[in-house]
MDTraj code that builds the backbone (N, CA, C; nanometers):
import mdtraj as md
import numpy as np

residues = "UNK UNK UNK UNK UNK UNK UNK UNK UNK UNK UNK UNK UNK UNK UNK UNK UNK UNK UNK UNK UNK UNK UNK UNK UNK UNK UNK UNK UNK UNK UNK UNK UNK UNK UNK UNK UNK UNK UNK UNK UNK UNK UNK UNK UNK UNK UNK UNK UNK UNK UNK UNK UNK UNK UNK UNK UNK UNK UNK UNK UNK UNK UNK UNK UNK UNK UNK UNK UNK UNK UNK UNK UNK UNK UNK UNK UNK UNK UNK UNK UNK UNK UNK UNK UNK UNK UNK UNK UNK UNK UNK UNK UNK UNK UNK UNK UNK UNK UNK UNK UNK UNK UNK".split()
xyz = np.array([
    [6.3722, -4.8978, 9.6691],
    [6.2455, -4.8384, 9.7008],
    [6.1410, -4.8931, 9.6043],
    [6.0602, -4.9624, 9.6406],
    [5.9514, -5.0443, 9.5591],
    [5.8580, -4.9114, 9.4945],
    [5.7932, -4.9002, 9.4168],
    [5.7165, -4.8603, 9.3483],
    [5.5668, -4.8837, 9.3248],
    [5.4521, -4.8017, 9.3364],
    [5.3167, -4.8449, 9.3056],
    [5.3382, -4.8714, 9.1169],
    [5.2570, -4.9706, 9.0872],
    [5.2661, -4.9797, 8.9502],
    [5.1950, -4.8953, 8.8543],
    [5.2865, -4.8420, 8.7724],
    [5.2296, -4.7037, 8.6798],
    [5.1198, -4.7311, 8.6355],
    [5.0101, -4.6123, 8.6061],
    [4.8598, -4.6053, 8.6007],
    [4.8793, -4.5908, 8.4137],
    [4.9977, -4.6212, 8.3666],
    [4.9484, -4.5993, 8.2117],
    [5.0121, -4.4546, 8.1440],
    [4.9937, -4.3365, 8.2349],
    [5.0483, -4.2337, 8.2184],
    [5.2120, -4.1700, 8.2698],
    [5.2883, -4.1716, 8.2021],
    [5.4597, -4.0739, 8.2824],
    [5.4046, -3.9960, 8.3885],
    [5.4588, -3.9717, 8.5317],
    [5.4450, -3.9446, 8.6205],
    [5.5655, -3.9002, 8.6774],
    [5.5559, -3.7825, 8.6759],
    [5.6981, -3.6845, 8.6660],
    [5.7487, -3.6517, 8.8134],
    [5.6175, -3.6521, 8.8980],
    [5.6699, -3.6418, 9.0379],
    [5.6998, -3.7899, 9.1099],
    [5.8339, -3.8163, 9.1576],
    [5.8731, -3.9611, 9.1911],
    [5.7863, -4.0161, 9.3543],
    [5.7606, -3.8880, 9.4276],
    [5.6494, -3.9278, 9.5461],
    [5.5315, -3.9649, 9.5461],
    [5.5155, -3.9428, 9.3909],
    [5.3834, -3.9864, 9.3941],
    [5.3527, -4.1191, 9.3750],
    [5.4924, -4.1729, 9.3260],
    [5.4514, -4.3806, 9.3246],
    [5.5523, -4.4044, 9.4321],
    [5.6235, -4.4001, 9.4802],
    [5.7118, -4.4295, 9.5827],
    [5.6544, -4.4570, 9.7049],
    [5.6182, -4.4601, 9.7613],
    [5.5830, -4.4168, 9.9392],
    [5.6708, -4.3824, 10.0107],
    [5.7816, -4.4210, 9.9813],
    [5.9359, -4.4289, 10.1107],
    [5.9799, -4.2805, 10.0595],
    [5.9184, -4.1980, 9.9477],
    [5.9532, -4.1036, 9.9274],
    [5.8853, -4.0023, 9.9660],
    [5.7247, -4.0487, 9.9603],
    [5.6332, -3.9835, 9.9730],
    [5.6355, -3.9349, 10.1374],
    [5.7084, -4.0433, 10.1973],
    [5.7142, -4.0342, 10.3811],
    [5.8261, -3.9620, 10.4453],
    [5.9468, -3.9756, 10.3227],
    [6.0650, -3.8800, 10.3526],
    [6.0457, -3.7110, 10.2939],
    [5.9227, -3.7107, 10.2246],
    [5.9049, -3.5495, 10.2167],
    [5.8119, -3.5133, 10.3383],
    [5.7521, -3.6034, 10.3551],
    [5.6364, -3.5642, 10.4765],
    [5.7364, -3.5479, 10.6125],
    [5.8452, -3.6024, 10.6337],
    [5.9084, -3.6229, 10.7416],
    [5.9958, -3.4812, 10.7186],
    [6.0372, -3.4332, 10.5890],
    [6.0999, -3.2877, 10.5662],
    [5.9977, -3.1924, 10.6132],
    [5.8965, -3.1711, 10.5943],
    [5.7787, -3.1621, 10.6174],
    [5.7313, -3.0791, 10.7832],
    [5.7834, -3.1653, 10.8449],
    [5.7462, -3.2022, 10.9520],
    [5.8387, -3.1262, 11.0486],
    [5.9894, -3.1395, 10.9939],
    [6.1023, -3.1383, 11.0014],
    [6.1635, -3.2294, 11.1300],
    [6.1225, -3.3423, 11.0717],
    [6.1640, -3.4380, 11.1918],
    [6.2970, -3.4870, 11.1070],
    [6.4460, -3.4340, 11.1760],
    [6.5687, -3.4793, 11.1359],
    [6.5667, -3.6868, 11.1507],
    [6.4908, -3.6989, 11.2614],
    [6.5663, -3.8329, 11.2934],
    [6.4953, -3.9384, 11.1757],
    [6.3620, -3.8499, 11.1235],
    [6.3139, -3.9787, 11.0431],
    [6.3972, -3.9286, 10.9213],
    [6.4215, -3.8144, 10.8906],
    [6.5147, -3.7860, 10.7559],
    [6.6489, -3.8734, 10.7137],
    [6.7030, -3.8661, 10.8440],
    [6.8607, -3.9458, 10.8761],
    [6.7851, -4.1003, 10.8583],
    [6.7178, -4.1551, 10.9201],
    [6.6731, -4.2585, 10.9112],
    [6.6101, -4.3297, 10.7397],
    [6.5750, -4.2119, 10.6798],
    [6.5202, -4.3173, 10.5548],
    [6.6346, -4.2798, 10.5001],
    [6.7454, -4.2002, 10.4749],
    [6.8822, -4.1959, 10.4118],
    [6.9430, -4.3323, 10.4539],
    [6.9669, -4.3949, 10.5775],
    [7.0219, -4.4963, 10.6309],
    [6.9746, -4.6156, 10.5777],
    [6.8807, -4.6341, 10.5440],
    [6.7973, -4.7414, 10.4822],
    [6.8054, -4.7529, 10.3284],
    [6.8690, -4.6398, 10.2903],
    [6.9141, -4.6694, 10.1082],
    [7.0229, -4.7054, 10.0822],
    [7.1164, -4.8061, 10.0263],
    [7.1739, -4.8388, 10.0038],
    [7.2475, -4.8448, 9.8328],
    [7.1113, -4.8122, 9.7477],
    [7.1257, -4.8021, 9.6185],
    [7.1599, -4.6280, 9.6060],
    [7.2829, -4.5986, 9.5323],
    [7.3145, -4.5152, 9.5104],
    [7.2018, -4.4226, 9.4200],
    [7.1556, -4.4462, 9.3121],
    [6.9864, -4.3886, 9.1988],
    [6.9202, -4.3361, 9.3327],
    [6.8943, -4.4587, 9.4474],
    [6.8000, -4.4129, 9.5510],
    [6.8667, -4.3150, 9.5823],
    [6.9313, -4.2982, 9.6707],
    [6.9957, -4.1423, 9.7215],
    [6.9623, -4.0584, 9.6608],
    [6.9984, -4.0365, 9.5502],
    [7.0067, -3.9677, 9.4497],
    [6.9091, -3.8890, 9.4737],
    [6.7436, -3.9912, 9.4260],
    [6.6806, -3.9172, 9.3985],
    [6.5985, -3.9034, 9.5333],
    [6.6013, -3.9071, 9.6565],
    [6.5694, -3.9406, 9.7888],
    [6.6104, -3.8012, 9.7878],
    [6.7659, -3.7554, 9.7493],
    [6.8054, -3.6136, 9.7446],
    [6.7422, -3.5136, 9.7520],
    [6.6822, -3.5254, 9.5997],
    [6.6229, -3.4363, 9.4759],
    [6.4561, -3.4311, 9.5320],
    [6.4358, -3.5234, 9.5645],
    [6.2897, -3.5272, 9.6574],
    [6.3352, -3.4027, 9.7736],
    [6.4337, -3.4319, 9.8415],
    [6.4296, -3.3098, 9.9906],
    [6.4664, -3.1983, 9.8817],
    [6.5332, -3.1929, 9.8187],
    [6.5594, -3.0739, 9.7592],
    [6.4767, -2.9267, 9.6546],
    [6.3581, -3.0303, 9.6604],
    [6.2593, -2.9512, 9.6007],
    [6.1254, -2.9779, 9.6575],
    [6.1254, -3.0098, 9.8238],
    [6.0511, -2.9562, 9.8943],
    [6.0413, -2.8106, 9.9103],
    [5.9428, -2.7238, 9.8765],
    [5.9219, -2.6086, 9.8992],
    [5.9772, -2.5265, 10.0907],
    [6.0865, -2.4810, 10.1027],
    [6.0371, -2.4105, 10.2231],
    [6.1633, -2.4773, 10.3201],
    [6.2158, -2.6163, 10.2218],
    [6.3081, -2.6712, 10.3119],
    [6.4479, -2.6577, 10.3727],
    [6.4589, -2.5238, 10.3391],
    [6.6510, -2.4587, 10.3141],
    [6.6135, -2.4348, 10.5010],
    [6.5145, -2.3868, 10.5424],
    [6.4791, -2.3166, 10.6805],
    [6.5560, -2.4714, 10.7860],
    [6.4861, -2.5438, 10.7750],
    [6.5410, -2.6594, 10.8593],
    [6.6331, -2.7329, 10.7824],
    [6.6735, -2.7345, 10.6702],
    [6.8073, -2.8880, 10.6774],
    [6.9289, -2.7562, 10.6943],
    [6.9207, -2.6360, 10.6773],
    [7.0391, -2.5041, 10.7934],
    [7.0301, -2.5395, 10.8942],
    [6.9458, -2.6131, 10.9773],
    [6.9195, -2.5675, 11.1211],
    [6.9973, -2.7143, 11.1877],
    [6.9229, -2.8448, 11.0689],
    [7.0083, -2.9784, 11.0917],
    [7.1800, -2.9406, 11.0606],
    [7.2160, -2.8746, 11.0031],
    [7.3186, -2.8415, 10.9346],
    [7.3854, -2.8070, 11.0827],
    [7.3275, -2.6808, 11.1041],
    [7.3890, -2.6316, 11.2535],
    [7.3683, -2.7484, 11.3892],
    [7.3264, -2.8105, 11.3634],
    [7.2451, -2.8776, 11.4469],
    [7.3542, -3.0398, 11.5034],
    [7.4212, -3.0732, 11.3767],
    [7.5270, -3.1885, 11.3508],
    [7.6013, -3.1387, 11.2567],
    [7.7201, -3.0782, 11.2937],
    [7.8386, -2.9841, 11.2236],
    [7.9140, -3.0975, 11.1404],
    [7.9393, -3.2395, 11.1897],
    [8.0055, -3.3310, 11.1561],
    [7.9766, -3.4448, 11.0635],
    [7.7947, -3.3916, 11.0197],
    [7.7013, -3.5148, 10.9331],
    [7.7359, -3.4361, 10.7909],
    [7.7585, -3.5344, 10.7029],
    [7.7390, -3.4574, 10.5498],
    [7.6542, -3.4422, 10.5797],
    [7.5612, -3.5533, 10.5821],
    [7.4004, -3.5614, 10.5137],
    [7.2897, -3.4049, 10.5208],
    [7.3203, -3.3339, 10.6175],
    [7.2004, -3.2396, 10.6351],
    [7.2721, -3.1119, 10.5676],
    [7.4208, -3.1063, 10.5332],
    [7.5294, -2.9958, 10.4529],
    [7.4812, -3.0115, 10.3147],
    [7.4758, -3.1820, 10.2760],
    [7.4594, -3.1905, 10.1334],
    [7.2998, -3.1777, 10.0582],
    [7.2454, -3.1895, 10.1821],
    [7.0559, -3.1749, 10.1392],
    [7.0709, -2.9880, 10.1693],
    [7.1266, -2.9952, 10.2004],
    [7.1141, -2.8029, 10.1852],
    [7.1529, -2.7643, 10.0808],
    [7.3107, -2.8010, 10.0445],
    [7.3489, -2.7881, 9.9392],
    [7.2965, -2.7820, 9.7647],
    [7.2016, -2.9186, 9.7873],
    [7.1091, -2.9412, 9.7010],
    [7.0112, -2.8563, 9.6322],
    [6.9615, -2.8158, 9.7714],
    [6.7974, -2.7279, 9.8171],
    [6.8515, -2.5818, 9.7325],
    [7.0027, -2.5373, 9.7854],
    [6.9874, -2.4345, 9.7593],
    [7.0487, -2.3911, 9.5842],
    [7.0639, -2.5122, 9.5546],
    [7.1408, -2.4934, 9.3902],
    [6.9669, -2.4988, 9.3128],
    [6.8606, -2.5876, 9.3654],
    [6.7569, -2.6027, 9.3419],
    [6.6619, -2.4839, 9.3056],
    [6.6546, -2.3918, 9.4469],
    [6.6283, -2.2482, 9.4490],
    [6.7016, -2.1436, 9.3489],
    [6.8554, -2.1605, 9.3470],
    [6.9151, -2.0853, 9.2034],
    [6.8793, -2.1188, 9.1111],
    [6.8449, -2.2119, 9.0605],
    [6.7684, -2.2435, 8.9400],
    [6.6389, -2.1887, 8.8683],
    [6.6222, -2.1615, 8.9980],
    [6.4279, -2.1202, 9.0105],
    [6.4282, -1.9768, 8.9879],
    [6.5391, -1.8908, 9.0416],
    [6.5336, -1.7667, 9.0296],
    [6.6298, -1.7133, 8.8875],
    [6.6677, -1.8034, 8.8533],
    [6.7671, -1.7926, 8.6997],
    [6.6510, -1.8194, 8.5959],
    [6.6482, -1.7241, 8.5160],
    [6.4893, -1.7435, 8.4279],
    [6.5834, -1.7832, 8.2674],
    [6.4918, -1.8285, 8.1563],
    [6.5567, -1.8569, 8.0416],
    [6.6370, -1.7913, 7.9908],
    [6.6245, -1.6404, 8.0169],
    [6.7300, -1.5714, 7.9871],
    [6.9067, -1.5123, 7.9923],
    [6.9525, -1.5345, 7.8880],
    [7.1091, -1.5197, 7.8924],
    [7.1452, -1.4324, 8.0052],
    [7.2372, -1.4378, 8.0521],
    [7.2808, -1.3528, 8.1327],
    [7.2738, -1.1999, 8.0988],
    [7.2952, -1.1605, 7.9777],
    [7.3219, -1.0427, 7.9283],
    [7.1661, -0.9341, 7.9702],
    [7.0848, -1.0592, 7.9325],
    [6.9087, -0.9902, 7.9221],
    [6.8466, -0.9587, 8.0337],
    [6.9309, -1.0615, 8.1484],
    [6.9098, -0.9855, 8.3689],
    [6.8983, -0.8463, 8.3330],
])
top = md.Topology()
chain = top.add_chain()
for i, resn in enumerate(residues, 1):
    res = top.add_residue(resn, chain, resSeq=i)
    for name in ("N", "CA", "C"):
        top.add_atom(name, md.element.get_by_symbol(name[0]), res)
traj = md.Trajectory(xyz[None], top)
């Protein structure tokens, strides 16, 4: 996945220099499965996946449709493991700094 060239400053969100990333959240987005399946198919570098992942996975809102792709193709990892993702993503979010003891 080619990259716009950094403006000088760390840039913590990866869609924002990417495009192929920026188009696979818009396509989560959208919830168009076939372009989702489609820019997964087109990565070949394992880092890419990765973070192609971590991009669907912290789309806001996205647990609603990659369940529905999930139900949708019983036999694809791909829409089990972007759920999977999404929803360890969301536990995170609701687990605050505090020890367990202090819940």
């Amino acid at each position: 996945m080619p990259a716009h060239t950094p403006p000088g400053r760390p840039v913590f969100e990866p869609a924002d220099r990417i495009p192929a990333l920026a188009a696979l959240r818009s396509a989560v987005r959208r919830k168009d499965w076939g372009a989702v399946a489609a820019a997964f198919d087109g990565l070949d570098d394992e880092d890419d996946r990765t973070l192609a992942c971590r991009v669907v996975a912290e789309t806001d809102g996205s647990e609603v449709f990659l369940r529905q792709a999930a139900e949708r193709f019983p036999r694809d990892p791909l829409p089990r493991s972007l759920l999977a993702d999404r929803l360890v993503q969301i536990g995170w979010g609701i687990r605050t700094a505090h020890r367990a003891q202090h819940a």
